[in-house]
PAMARKE-856154 format. One record per atom (N, C-alpha, C): residue in three letters; x, y, z; residue number from 1. Coordinates in steps of 0.001 Angstrom, whole numbers. Layout:
REM PAMARKE-856154
['ALA'; [X; Y; Z]; NUM]
...
This chain:
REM PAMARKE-856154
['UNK'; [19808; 11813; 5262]; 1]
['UNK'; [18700; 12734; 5142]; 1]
['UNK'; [17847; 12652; 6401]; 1]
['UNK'; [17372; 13890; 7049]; 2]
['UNK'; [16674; 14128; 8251]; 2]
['UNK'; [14970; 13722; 8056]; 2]
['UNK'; [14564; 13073; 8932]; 3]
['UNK'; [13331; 13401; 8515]; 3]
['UNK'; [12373; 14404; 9476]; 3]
['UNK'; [11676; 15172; 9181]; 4]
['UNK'; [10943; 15960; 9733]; 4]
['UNK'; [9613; 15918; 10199]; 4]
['UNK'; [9193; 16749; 11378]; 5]
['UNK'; [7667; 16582; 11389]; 5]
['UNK'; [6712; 17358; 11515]; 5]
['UNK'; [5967; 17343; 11355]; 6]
['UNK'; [5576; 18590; 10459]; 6]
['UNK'; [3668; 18470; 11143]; 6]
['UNK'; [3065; 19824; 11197]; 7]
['UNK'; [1543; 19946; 11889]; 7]
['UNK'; [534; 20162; 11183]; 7]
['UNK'; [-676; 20188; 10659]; 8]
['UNK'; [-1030; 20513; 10079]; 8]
['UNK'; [-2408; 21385; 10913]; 8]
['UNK'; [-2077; 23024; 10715]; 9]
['UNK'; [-2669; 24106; 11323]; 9]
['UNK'; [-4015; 24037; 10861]; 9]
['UNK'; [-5169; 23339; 9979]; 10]
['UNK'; [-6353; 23346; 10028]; 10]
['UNK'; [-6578; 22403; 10817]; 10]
['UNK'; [-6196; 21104; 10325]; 11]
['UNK'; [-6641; 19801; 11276]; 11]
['UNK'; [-6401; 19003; 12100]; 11]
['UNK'; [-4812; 19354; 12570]; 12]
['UNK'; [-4183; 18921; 13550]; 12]
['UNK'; [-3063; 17651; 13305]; 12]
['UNK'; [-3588; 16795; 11646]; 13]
['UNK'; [-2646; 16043; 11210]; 13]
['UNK'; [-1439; 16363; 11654]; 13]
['UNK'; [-438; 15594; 12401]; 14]
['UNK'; [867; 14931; 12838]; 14]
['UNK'; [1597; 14269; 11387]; 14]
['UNK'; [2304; 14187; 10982]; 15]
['UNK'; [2830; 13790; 10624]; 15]
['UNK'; [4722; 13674; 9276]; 15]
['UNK'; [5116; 12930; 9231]; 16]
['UNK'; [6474; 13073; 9225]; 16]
['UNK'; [7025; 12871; 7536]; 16]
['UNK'; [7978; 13340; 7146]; 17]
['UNK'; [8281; 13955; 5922]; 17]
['UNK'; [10358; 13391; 5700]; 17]
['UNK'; [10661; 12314; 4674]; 18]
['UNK'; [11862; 12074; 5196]; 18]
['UNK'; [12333; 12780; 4001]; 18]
['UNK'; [13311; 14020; 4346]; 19]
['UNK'; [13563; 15216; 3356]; 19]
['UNK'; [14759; 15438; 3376]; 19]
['UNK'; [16007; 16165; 2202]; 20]
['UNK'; [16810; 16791; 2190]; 20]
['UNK'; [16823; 17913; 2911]; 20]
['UNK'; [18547; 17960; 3830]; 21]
['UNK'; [18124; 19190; 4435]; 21]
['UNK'; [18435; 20669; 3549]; 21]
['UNK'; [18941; 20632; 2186]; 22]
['UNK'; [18300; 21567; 942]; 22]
['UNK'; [16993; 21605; 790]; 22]
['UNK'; [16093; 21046; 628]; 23]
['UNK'; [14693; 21169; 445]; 23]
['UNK'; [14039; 22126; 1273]; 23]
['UNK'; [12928; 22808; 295]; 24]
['UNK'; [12237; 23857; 781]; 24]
['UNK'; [11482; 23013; 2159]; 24]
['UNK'; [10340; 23225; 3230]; 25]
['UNK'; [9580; 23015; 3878]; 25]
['UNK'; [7959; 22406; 2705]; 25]
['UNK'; [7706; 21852; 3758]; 26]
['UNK'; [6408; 21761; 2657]; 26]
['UNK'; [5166; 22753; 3563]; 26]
['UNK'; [4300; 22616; 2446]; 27]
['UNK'; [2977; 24212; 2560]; 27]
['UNK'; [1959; 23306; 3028]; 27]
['UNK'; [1713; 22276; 2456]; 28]
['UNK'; [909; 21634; 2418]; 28]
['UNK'; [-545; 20308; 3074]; 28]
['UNK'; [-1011; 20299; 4007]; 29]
['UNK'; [-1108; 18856; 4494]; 29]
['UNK'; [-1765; 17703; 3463]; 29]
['UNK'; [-1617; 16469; 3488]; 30]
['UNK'; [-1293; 15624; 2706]; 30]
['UNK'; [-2938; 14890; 2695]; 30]
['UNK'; [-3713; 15155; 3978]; 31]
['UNK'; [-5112; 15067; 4294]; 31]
['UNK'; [-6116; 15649; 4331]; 31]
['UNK'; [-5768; 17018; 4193]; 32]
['UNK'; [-6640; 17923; 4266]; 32]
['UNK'; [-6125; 19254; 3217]; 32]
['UNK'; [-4938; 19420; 2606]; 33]
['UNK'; [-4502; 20520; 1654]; 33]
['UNK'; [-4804; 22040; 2415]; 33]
['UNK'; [-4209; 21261; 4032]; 34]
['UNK'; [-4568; 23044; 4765]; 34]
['UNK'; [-2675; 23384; 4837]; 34]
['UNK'; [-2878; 24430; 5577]; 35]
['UNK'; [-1470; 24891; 6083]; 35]
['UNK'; [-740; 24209; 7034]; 35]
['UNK'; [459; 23649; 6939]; 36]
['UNK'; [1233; 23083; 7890]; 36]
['UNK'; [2324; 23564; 8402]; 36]
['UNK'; [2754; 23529; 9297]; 37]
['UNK'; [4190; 23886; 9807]; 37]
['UNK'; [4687; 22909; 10188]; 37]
['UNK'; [6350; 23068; 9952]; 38]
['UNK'; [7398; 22330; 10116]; 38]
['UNK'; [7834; 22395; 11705]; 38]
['UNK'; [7766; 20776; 12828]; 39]
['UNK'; [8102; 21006; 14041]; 39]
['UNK'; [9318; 21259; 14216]; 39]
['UNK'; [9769; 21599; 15389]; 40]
['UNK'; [11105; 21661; 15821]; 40]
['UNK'; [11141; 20270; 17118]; 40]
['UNK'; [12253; 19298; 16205]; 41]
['UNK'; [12311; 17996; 16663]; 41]
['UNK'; [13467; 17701; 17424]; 41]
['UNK'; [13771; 16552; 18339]; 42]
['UNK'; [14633; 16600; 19359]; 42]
['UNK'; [16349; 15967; 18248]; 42]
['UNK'; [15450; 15251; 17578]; 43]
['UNK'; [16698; 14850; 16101]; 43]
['UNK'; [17052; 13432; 17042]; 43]
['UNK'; [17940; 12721; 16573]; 44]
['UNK'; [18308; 11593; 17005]; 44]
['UNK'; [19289; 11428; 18116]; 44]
['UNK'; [18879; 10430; 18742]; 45]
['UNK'; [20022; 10025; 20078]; 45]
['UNK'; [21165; 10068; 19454]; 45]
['UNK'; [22216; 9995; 20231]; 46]
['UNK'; [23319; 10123; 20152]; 46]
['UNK'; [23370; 7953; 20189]; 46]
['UNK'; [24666; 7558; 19057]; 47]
['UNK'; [23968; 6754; 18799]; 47]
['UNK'; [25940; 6003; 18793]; 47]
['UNK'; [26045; 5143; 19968]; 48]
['UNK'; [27473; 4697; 20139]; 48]
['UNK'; [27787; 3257; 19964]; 48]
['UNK'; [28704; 3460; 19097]; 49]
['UNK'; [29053; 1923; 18170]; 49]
['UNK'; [30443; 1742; 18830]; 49]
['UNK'; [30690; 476; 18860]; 50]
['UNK'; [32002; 128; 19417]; 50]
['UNK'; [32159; -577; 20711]; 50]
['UNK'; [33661; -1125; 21336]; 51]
['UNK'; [33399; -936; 22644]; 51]
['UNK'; [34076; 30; 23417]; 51]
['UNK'; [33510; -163; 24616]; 52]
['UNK'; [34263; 1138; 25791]; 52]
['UNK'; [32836; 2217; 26054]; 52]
['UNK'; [31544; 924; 26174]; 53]
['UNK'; [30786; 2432; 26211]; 53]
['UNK'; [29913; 1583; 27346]; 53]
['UNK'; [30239; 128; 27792]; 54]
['UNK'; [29380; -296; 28951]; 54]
['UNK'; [30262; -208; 30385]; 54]
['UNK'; [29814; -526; 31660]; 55]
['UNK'; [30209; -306; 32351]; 55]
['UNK'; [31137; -1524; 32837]; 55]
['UNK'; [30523; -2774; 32441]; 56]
['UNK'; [31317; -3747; 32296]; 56]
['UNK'; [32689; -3630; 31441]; 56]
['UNK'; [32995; -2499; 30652]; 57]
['UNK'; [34020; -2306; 29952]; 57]
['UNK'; [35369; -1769; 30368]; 57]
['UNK'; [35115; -1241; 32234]; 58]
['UNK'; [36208; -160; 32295]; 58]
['UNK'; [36677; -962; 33638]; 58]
['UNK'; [37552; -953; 33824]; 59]
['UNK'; [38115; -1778; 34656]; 59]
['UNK'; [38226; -1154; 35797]; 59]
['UNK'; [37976; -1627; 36643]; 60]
['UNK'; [37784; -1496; 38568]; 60]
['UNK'; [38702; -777; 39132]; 60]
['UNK'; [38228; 306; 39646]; 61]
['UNK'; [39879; 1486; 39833]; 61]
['UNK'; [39822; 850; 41573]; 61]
['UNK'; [39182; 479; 42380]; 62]
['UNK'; [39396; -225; 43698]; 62]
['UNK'; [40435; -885; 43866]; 62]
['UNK'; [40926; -2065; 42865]; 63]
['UNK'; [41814; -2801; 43311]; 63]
['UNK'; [42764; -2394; 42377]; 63]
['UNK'; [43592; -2960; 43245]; 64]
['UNK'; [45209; -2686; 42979]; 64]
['UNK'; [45924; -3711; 42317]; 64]
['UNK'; [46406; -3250; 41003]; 65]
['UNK'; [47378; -4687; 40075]; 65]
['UNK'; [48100; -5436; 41109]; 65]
['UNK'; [47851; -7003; 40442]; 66]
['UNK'; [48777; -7704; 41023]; 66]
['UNK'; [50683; -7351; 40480]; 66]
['UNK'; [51182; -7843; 41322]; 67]
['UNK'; [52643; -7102; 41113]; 67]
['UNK'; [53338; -8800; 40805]; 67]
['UNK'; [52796; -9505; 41611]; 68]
['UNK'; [53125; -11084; 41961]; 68]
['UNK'; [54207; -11378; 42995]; 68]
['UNK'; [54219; -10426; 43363]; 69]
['UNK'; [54964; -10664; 44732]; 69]
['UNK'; [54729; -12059; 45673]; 69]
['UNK'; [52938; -12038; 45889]; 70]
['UNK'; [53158; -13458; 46718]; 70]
['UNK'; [53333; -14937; 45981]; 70]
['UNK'; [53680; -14600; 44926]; 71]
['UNK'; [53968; -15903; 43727]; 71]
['UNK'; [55669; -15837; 44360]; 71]
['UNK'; [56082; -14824; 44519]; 72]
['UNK'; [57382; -14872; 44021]; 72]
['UNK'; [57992; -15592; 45971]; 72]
['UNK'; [57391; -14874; 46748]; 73]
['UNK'; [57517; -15729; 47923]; 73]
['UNK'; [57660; -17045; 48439]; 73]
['UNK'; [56433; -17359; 47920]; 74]
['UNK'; [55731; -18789; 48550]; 74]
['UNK'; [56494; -19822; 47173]; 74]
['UNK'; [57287; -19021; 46312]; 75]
['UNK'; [58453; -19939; 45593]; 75]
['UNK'; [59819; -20045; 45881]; 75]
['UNK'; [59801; -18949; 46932]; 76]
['UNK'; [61188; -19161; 47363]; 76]
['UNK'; [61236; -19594; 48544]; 76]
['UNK'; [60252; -19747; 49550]; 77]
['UNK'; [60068; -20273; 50769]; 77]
['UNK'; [60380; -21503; 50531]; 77]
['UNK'; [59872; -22401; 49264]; 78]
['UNK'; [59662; -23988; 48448]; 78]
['UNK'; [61090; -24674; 48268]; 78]
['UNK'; [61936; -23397; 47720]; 79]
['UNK'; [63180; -24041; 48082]; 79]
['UNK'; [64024; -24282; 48484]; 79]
['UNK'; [63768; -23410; 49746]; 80]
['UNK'; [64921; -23630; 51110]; 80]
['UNK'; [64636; -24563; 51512]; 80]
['UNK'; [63538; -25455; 51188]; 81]
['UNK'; [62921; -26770; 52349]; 81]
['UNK'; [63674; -27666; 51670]; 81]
């Protein structure tokens, strides 16, 4: 359920309403029983669970996989001696 926020056109009351988004709007302010209108709100961040979303997560496109080539060298150099 969204919650909303809502003005209140006599007195300036701010304030927020946690509502079905079926539910009518409300008429009402809650401080003063003047007329209110319903704001138009930015709604919630976008909100990311998991991993793969830090930068520490993605691996370094600069370097180049080891293949092991110089493993495989400096072991065969070892046993011609």
């Amino acid at each position: 359920m969204p919650t909303y926020d809502y003005k209140c056109l006599d007195c300036g009351h701010l304030f927020e309403k946690f509502q079905r988004i079926t539910e009518e709007p409300l008429t009402n302010c809650p401080k003063c029983n003047g007329t209110v209108k319903r704001l138009i709100g930015a709604g919630a961040g976008t909100i990311f669970k998991g991993s793969g979303f830090y930068q520490t997560d993605y691996k370094n496109k600069s370097k180049k996989p080891d293949t092991g080539s110089s493993t495989k060298k400096n072991d065969s150099t070892s046993e011609k001696k």
